[in-house]
ZAMARGU-4260 file (C-alpha; in steps of 0.2 Angstrom, whole numbers, plus 5000, padded with zeros to 4 digits):
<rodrens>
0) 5489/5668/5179 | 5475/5678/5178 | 5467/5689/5194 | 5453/5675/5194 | 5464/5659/5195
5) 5475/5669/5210 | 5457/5673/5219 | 5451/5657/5217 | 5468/5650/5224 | 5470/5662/5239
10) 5449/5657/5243 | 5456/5639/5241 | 5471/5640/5253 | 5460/5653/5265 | 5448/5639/5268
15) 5456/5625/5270 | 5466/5634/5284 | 5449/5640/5291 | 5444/5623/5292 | 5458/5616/5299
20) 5458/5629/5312 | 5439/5624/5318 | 5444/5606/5317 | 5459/5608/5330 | 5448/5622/5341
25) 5434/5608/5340 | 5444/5594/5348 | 5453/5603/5361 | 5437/5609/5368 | 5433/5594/5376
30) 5434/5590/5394 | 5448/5576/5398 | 5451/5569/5416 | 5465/5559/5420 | 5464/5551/5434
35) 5480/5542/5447 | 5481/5528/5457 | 5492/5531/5473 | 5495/5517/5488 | 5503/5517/5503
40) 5502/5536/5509 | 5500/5541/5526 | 5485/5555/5532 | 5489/5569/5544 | 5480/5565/5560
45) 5480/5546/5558 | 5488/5533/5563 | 5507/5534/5557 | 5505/5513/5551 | 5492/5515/5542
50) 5492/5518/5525 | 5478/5522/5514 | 5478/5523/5494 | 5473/5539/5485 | 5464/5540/5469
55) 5467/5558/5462 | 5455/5566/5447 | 5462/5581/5438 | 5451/5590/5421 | 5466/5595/5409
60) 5452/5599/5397 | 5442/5614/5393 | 5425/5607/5395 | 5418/5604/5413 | 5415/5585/5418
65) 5401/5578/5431 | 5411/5564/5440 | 5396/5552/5445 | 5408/5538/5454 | 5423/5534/5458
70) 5430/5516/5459 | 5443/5503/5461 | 5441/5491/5446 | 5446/5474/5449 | 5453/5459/5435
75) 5441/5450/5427 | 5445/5437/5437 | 5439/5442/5451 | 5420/5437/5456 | 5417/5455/5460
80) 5422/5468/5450 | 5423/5485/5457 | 5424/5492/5474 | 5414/5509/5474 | 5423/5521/5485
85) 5413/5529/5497 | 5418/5549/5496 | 5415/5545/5477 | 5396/5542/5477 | 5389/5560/5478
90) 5396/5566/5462 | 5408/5581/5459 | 5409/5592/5445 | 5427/5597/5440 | 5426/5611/5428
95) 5443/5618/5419 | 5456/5626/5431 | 5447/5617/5447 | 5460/5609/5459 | 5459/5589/5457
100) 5447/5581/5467 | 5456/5567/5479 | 5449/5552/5485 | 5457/5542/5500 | 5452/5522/5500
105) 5456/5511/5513 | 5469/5497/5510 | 5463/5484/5524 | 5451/5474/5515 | 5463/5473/5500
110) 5474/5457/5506 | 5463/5446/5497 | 5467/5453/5479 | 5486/5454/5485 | 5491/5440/5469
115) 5481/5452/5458 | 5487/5470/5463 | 5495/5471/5445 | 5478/5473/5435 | 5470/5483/5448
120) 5466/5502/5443 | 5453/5517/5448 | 5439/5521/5437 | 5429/5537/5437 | 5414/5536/5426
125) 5405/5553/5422 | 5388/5558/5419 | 5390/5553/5401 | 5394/5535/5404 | 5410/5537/5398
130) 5423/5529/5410 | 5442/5537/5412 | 5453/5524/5420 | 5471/5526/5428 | 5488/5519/5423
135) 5492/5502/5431 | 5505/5504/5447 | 5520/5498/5445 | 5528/5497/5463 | 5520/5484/5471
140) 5508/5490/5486 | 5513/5484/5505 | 5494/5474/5506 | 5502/5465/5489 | 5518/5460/5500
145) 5517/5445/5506 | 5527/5435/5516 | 5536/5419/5506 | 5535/5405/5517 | 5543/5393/5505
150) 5562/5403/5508 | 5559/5407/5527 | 5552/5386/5528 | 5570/5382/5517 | 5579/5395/5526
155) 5574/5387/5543 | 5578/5369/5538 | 5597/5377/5532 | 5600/5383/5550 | 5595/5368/5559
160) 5609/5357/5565 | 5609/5340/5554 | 5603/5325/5564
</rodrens>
């Protein structure tokens, strides 16, 4: 092999490791949030029964992120489709190493959505327009809980003494 096929070679291989290189540097210096859907936690000071939900936004990238809202998307199915959480509204930035940003959202008004809770998740949508969206829960949240009549009307009519 002559000394300009193994200089052309090593050039070759040099360069495609250099590009490589930029490539992987290029898409890990992005900024990524991930964002979690919490219910049913308790807050210091309140009331012991009540129990809030908490929507928690962390940057794991290396790019800094401008949250412009945070809300609770609802089904499709549902005639209104997000509920905008109030500390949400003024817009944070979360740069890389900043401690997540939590959101508390109030679980009373949430009763009405209880045979949807399954497809309900938080959505934080930056100033880009992109929107980052949380896993779907999979305990089922005490609002979503409720009460079977059909077993406690059958259980009742068990109990009574036959006429």
């Amino acid at each position: 092999m002559p000394i300009s096929e193994a200089v052309g070679f090593g050039g070759f291989l040099l360069g495609t490791v250099g590009t490589v290189l930029g490539v992987m540097s290029f898409l890990r210096d992005q900024g990524k949030l991930v964002v979690r859907l919490q219910w049913d936690m308790a807050m210091t000071g309140e009331d012991a029964a009540k129990r809030v939900g908490c929507i928690t936004v962390t940057n794991t990238g290396r790019r800094a992120i401008f949250m412009s809202h945070v809300a609770l998307r609802l089904p499709k199915c549902v005639e209104i489709s997000h509920f905008l959480i109030q500390g949400g509204l003024k817009g944070q930035k979360l740069s890389e190493g900043d401690p997540p940003a939590v959101f508390p959202v109030d679980q009373d008004d949430l009763e009405t959505y209880a045979d949807k809770w399954q497809g309900i998740v938080a959505q934080v949508s930056d100033s880009t327009g992109k929107e980052w969206l949380s896993k779907k829960v999979k305990t089922i949240p005490s609002w979503a809980k409720t009460p079977n009549l059909t077993v406690k009307r059958d259980c009742a009519k068990a109990r009574s003494p036959l006429p």
